[in-house]
N, C-alpha and C positions, 0 to 999 in steps of 0.2 A: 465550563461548568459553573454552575453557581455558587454563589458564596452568599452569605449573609453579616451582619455586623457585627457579632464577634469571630467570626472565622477572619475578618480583615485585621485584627488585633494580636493575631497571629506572627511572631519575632520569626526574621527569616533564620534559618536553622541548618547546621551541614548532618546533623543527625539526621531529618526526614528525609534525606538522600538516599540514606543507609538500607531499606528494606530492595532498592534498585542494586546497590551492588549488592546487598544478599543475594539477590536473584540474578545479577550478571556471575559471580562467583560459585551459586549452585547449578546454573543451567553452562553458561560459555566456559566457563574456567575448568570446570572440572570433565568435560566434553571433550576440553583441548586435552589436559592430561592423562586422559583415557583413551583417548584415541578415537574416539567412540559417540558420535553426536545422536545416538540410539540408547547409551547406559542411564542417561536422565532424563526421564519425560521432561518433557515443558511441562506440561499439568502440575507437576510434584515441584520442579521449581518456583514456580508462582502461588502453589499453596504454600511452601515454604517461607518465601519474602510474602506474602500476604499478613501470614500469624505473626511475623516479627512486626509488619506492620502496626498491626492489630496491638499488641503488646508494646511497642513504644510508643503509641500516641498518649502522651499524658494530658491531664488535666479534666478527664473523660472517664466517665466509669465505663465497665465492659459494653455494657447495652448501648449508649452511646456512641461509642467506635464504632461498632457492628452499624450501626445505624449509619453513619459518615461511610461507612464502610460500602455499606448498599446503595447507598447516595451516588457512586461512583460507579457502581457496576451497573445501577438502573438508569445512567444516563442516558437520554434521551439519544444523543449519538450513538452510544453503543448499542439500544434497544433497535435500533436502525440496522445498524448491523449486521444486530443479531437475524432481523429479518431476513436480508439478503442473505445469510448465509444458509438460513433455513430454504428459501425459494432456491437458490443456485444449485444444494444438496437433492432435493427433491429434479430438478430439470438434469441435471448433471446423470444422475443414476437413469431416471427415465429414458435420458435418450441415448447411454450408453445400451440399456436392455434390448429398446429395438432397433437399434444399431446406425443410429444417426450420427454419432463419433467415428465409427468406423469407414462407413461411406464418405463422409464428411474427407476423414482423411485420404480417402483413396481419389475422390474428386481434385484433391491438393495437390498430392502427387503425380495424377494425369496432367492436371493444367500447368505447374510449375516445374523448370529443370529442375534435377537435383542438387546441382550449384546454385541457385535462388533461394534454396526452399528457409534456411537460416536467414538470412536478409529479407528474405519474403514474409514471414511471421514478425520481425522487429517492425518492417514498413506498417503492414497491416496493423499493429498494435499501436505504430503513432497514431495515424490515419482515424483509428474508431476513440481513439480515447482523444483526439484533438476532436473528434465532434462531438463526443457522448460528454464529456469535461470530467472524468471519472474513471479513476485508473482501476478500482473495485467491477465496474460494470465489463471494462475490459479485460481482464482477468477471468472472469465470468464467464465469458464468449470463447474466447482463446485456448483458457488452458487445456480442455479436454481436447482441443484437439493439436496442438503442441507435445501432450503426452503419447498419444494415437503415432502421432509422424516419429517419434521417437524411439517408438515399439517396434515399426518401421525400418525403422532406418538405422537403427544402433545407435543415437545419438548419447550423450549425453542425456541423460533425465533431467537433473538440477539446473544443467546450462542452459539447454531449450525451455525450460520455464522461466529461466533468469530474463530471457530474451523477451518473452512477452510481457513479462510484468515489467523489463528498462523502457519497454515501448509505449506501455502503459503511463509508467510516468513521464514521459514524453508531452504528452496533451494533458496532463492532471493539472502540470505546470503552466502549460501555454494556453490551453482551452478559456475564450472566454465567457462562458457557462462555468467555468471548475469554480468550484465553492470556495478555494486557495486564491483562487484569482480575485475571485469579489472582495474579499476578505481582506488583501494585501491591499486594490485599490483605495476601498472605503476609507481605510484604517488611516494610511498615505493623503488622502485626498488626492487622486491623481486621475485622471483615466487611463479606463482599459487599454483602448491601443495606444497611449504611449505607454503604459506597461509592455506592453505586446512587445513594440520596438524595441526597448530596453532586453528585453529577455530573450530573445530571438537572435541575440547578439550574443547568448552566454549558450542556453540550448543546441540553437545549429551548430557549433563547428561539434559538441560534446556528439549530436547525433549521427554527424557526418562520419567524425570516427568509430563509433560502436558499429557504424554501417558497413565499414571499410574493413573492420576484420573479419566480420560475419561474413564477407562477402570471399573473404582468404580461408575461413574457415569453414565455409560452407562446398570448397573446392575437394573437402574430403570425405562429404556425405554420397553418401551411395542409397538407391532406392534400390527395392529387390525386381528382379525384372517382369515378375508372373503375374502383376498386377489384378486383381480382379476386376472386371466392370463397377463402374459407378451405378448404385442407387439415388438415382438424381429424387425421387420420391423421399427417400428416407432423409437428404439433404435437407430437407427444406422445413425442418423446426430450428438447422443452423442458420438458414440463410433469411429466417424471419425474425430470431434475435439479434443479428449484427444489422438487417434493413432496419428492425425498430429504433436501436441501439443508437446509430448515425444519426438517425431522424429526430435525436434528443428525446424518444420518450424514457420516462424514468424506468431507473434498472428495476424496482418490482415488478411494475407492470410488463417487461420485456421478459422476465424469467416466469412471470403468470401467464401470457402468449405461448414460450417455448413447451411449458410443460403441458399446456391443452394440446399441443400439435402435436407433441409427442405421445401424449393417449391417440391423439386422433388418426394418427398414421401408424403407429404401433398395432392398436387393432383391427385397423382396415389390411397391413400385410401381414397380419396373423403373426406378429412377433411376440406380442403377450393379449391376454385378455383383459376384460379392465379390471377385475382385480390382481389380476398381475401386472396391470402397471399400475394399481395403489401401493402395491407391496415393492415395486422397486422406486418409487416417492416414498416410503418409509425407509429401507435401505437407504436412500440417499438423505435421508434427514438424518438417521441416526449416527450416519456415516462423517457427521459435521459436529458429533458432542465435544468432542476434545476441543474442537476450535473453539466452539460456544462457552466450554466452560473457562478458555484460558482467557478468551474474552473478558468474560465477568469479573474474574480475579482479576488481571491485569487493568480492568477499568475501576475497582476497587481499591487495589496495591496504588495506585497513579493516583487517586484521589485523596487519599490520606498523608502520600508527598507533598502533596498541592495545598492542603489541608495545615498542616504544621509545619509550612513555610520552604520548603525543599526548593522552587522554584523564587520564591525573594531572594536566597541564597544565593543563590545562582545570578539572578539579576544585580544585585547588591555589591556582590563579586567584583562583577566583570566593567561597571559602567564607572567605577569610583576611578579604575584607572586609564579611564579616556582623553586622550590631550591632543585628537586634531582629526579631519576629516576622513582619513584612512582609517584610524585606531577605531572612530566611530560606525563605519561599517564592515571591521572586522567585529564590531562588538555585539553590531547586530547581527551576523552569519553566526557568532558563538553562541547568541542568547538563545537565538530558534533553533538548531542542531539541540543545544540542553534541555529547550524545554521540549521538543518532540521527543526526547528520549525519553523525560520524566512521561509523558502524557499519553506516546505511541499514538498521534493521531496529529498530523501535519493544520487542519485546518484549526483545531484547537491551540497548539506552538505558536500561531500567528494571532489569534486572538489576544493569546496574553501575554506577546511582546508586542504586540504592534503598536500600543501608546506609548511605550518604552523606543521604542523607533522612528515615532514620530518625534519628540524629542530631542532623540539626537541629531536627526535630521536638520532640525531649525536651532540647532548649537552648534552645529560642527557644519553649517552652511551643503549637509548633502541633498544632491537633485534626489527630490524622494521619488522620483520614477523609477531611479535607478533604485533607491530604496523595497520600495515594492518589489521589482525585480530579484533584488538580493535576499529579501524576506520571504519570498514562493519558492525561490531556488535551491535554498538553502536547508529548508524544510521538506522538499521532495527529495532534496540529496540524503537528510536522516533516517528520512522515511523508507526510505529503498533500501536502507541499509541495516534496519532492526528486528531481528527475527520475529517480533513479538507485536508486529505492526500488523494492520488489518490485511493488507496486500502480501504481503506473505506466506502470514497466517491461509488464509484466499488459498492463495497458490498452491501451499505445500499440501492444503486439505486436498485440494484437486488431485494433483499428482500423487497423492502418496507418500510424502517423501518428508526429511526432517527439515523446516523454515530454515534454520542453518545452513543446510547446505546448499543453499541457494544465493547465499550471501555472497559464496565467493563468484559467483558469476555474475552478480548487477553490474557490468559495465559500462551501461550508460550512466546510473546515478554516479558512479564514482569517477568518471568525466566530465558530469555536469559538477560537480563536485570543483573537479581540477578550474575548468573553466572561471568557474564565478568565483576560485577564489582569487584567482589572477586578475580579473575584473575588478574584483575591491580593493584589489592592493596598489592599481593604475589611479593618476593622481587624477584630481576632477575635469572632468569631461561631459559638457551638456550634451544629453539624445536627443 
């Protein structure tokens, strides 16, 4: 995000922290107490830490704020976003209406055993987000029909989507096209594939294992047996967003593809007319406001932390007590983890610790390969784990279901997670 000359004069602060646990304390805490991760909307906790926001930033008259305020919601990442979520919502409803999810799923369940079909959608998910470099676009492609096989099959709802979005971050981390990737290198000075090599050493075995229980735990899924015929016609607005998807074109343009093909095959088999598939592209837009709107707060709430120094805080903290080459890459695993949480957006985390990492890198004698590595990793490990993160948010709009409860089923982030931190705690070793 940008900053200007007096936003950098800015004293790092534990107060601007404060509007994040308001809203970990109104959304997570009292969810857990209740029993109940349905009794507090997200919307209403994030209005909540927003106004305190708003009202603790001193030195600012109200118009001001509001303005710092907006500054953060309209950022240009976020208005990106916001797009895709508006295209996704739109292709999403449209091809559920003439029944390109459905078919889609019933194609799934022909082609794959039912002992695969878990392991089959985590594979699939590394696979398109290791080409697409974009865990959001894969999400996108996936979840409806994740939801589909689950309807299916009695699965799990939260697990099976945990599954596509751990496979997602899968490739967000190792893809190199992912914006996380360029981002880690640049910052490092390093190259990509020795990045690659370095990370590929923390990822696989994290992915090996998520694979291994899916694979125990897919021994319990059952399909039903009365299968209907495949609409291989109706398949194919899915099978021309995952070909474009692979092919690296950008995730707009693939969800602007999906949703012509789905007018286009909609009314050619008489499943809606065109204005009934305007109206379920409106249904599916409208069907993404909560997401939209948690968005904008949450990008507003995160900028006004950033703003009156929440993340100096944080950085200021952790680097004073640094005293040797392990300590230095625990400090950079701590720093990105905080500030993805202050931020909720992994490629931003890395922007604004990664001269903080460069740093300790050339202090504390670490291979900044391995750096890079520990800075992408570490930050998809945050990211897979915050309800209130893009890919979640994503997901749960998909399915239906609350971002929370998906949390407990990210098991690959929180293997890559194990992984890298065993990684930085091993004493130095050139890749």
């Amino acid at each position: 995000m940008s900053t200007n000359t007096s936003e950098n004069h800015r004293k790092p602060s534990f107060i601007a922290l404060t509007p994040l646990i308001v809203f970990l304390c109104c959304y997570l805490l009292a969810s857990l107490v209740l029993g109940d991760f349905y009794k507090v909307p997200i919307t209403v906790a994030f209005l909540v830490s927003s106004v305190y926001a708003v009202a603790t930033t001193q030195g600012l008259s109200l118009e001001q704020r509001i303005t710092q305020f907006s500054k953060g919601a309209g950022n240009k990442n976020i208005m990106l976003m916001l797009w895709i979520f508006i295209l996704a919502g739109a292709f999403a409803s449209s091809a559920k209406g003439m029944g390109a999810v459905d078919a889609t799923v019933n194609a799934t369940l022909h082609l794959l055993p039912e002992s695969l079909l878990l392991p089959g959608l985590f594979l699939a998910a590394c696979f398109i987000s290791l080409s697409v470099g974009t865990s959001v676009g894969t999400i996108v492609a996936l979840t409806p029909v994740a939801v589909g096989i689950a309807d299916q099959t009695n699965c799990n709802l939260a697990m099976i989507t945990g599954i596509v979005v751990g496979g997602a971050f899968f490739g967000d981390n190792l893809s190199f096209i992912s914006d996380t990737t360029i981002v880690a290198t640049q910052t490092l000075g390093c190259k990509m594939s020795d990045k690659f090599k370095a990370n590929i050493k923390i990822a696989l075995p994290a992915a090996i294992a998520a694979l291994a229980y899916y694979i125990y735990a897919g021994q319990q899924t059952h399909t039903p047996g009365d299968l209907p015929e495949t609409e291989w016609l109706k398949v194919a607005p899915y099978l021309a967003v995952l070909g474009t998807a692979i092919a690296g074109v950008n995730v707009m343009i693939v969800l602007s593809i999906g949703i012509v093909l789905t007018g286009i095959v909609g009314i050619f088999s008489g499943a809606y007319d065109f204005f009934g598939w305007l109206s379920h592209m409106g249904n599916g837009i409208l069907g993404m406001s909560e997401l939209i709107i948690v968005t904008l707060l949450a990008g507003g709430m995160l900028e006004l932390i950033r703003y009156n120094g929440g993340i100096d805080y944080i950085v200021q903290g952790l680097c004073k007590r640094v005293r040797s080459e392990r300590g230095g890459k625990l400090t950079i695993a701590a720093l990105v983890i905080l500030s993805d949480l202050c931020t909720a957006n992994n490629t931003v985390a890395i922007v604004a610790i990664g001269p903080i990492a460069k740093q300790l890198t050339e202090k504390y004698g670490i291979d900044k390969r391995q750096a890079a590595s520990l800075l992408d990793t570490f930050s998809c490990f945050a990211q897979g784990l915050i309800p209130y993160g893009a890919q979640l948010l994503m997901a749960a709009g998909l399915a239906q279901i609350a971002p929370n409860s998906i949390v407990a089923y990210m098991y690959y982030p929180m293997l890559l997670g194990v992984v890298a931190l065993i990684s930085a705690c091993l004493k130095k070793k050139r890749v």
